[in-house]
N, C-alpha and C positions, 0 to 999 in steps of 0.2 A: 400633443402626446399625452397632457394632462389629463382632459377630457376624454379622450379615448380609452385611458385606464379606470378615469372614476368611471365610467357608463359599464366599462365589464365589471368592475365589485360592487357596483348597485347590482347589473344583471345577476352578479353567484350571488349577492346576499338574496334578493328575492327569491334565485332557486333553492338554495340551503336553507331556507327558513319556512319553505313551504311543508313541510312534515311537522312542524313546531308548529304552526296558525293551525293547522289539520286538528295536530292532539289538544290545544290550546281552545280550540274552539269544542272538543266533544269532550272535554273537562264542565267548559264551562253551562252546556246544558243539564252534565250531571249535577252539579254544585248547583245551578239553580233550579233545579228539585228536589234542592235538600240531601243531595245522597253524595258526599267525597270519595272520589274512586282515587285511594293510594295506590291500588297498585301498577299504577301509571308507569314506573319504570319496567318492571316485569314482564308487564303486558307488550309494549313497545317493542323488546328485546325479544319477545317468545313470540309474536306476532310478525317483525323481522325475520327471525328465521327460517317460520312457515310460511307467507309469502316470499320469501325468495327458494325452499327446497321446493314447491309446489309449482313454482314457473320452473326451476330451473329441471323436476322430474317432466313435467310436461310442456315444456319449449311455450306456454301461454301466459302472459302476463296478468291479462284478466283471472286468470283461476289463481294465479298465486294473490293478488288483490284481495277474492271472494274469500281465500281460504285464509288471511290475514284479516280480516272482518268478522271471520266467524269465532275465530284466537280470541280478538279482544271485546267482543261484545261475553263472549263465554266467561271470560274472567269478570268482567263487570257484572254478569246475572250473577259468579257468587259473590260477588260484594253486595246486592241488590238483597239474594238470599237470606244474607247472612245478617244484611240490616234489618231490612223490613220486614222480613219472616219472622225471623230468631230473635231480633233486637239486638244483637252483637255489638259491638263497639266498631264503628267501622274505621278510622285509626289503625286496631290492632288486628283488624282483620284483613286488610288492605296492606300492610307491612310485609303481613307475612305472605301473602299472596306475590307481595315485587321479588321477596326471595327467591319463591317457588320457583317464580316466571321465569327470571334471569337462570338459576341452575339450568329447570328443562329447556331451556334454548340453547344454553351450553351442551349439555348434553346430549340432545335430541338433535343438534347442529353439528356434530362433530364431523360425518360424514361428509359436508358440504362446506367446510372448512375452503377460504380460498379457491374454490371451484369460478372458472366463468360461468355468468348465465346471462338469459336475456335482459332486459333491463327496459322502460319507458321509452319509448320513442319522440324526439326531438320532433314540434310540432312547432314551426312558425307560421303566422295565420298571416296568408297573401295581403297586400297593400297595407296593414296596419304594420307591417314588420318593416317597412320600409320609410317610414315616418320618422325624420330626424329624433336623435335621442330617448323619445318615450317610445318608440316602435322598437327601437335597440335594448331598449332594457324591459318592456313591457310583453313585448309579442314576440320574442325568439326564444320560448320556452316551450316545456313539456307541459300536455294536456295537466298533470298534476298541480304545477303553476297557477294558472286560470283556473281551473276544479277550486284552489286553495283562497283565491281571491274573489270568488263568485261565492264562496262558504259564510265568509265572513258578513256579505251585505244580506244571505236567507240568515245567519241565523239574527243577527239586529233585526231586521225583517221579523222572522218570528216569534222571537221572544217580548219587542216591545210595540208590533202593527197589526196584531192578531190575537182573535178572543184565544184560541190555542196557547198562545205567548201568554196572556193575562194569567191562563189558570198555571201555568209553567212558573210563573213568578209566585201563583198563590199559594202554589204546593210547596214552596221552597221558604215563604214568607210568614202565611198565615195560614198552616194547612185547615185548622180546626175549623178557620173563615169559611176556605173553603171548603173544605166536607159539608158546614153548613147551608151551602149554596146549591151542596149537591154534586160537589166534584167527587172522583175516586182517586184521593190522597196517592195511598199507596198501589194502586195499578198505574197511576201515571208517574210515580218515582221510579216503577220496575222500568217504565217504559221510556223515558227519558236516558236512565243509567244505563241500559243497554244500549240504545243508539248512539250514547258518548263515547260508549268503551268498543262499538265499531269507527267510530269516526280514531280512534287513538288505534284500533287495528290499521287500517287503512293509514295513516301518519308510520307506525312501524313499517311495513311495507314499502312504503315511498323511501325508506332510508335506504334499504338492503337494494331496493329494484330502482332507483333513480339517484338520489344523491350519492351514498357510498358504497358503491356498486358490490354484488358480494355476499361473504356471512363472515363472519369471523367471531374470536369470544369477548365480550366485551362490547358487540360492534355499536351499539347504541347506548352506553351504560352513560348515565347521568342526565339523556333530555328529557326522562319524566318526570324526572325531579323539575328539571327547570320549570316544563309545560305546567306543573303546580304550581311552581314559582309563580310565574308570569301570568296566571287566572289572576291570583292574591294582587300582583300589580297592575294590573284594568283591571281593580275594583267589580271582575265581573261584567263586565260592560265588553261587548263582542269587537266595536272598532280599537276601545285603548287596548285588550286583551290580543290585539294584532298587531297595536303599535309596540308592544315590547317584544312580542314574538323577530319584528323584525331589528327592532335596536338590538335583541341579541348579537342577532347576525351580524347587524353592522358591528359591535364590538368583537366579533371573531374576525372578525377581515380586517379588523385593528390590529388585534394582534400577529396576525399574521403578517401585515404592512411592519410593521414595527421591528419582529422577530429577524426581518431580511435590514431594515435600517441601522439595526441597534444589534450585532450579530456578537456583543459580548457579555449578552446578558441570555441565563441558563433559557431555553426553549420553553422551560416548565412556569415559568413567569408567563409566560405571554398565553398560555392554555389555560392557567389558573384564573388570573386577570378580569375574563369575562363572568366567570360565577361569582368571585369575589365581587366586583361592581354590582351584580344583581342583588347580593345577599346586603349589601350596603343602599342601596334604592328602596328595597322593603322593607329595611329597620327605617329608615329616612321615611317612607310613605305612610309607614303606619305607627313609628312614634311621636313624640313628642315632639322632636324636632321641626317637624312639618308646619306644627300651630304657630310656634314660635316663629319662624320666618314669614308664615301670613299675618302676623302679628305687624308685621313691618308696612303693609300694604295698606293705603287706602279702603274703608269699609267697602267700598263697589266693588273695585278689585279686590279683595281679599275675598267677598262672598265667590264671586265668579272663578278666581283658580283655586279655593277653597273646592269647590262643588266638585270641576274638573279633576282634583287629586287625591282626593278622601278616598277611601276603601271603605266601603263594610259588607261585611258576608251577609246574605240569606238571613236573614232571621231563624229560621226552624234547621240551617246548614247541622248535618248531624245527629238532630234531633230526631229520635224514632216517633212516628207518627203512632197511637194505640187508639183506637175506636174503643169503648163503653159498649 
């Protein structure tokens, strides 16, 4: 009975964490071309509720999809704009942008409040699904799932197995390198930033059309924060950036494990619990602390999980690119 219950909360956290690897991963192409797209919760939230009114006006999943792609790639061209154009502070331009997002979704959503609608369709892929334990938790999901886990091995793939991946690092690193070389700085930060802030469209959508079926107000508020979160914790790096996307999850099915165990302790402990752990990981990973406990470790060992748990951003992260 044991097993049968851990194999179904591996299976929901893989499903539930797959809209988080989604925005998690088109963060992380933004960031490494140097361009921080904050307004990651807005967008999410305003991208949720236009793929789910746009399936749920025309009964098609795909066009609510397309039309949650076109939400958050739009938002990210103005962060793109406002950077690389204008030079703006992208911080404060991305801030105001998650406001924006989050009210017009509110707003723009109100109609569609609690409405049914269509939702992802349940895809288990013949004889792999039937394969003790990793078939049960691996192949009894929705095309999103697999879409989510196939994301993660193209973008490692192309960020660090491809001359496209090298100038993707160069524009985020050394842009001046490479402008030298003959790259275009900023046509490839426009064009990175927008395809990350479709990939975080795409991740909104999978909320509203697959996980939390629906609209409502509020219906996504706080996973863009995290999906920023959790870029900062894989250091950037596309497989650790999917290993905490999914330890989220797993500490939300803690909590929830917990909340039915421990039934005298307030529900709001156990919802808080999981950010609070995250916001404690990234002081731990990126202060001081961290040295001090490799301090402890043999030099071999210390350089080796040393490597594996260091952060550090982009080099040029932020930094407006200006041609002479």
């Amino acid at each position: 009975m044991e097993i049968t219950l851990l194999i179904r909360i591996l299976s929901s956290v893989l499903a539930n964490s797959s809209p988080l690897v989604i925005a998690a991963m088109g963060e992380t192409i933004s960031e490494r071309a140097g361009v921080i797209n904050l307004s990651l919760d807005g967008s999410i939230m305003l991208s949720a509720m236009s793929g789910f009114a746009v399936a749920y006006l025309t009964g098609n999943v795909v066009l609510g999809f397309l039309a949650a792609m076109m939400v958050g790639a739009l938002m990210a061209l103005v962060i793109a704009f406002a950077s690389i154009t204008l030079h703006q502070d992208q911080v404060a331009v991305g801030f105001v942008l998650t406001l924006l997002g989050a009210e017009l979704a509110n707003f723009l959503g109100e109609p569609f409040v609690r409405r049914p609608g269509p939702r992802v369709p349940y895809m288990p892929i013949p004889l792999l699904r039937d394969i003790p334990v990793v078939g049960e938790i691996f192949f009894r999901q929705d095309i999103l799932v697999y879409a989510s886990i196939v994301l993660i091995v193209v973008v490692w793939f192309w960020i660090f197995k491809t001359q496209a991946g090298l100038r993707l690092r160069g524009v985020g690193e050394r842009p001046e390198a490479a402008f030298a070389r003959g790259v275009s700085v900023n046509r490839l930060r426009y064009l990175y930033t927008v395809v990350g802030g479709a990939l975080v469209g795409i991740a909104g959508a999978a909320y509203s059309l697959s996980v939390k079926l629906g609209w409502s107000e509020g219906h996504t508020l706080g996973n863009g924060w995290i999906a920023l979160a959790i870029v900062i914790f894989g250091g950037w790096h596309p497989f650790r950036v999917a290993f905490g996307a999914y330890l989220f999850g797993v500490l939300i099915s803690l909590g929830g494990i917990l909340q039915r165990s421990i039934p005298g302790v307030p529900t709001q402990v156990f919802q808080a619990a999981p950010f609070a752990l995250m916001i404690l990981v990234l002081l731990f990973v990126s202060g001081g602390a961290l040295e001090r406990l490799l301090s402890l470790f043999p030099p071999r060992m210390r350089r080796v999980v040393g490597d594996a748990l260091r952060v550090a951003p982009p080099s040029a992260l932020a930094r407006p690119f200006v041609t002479e």
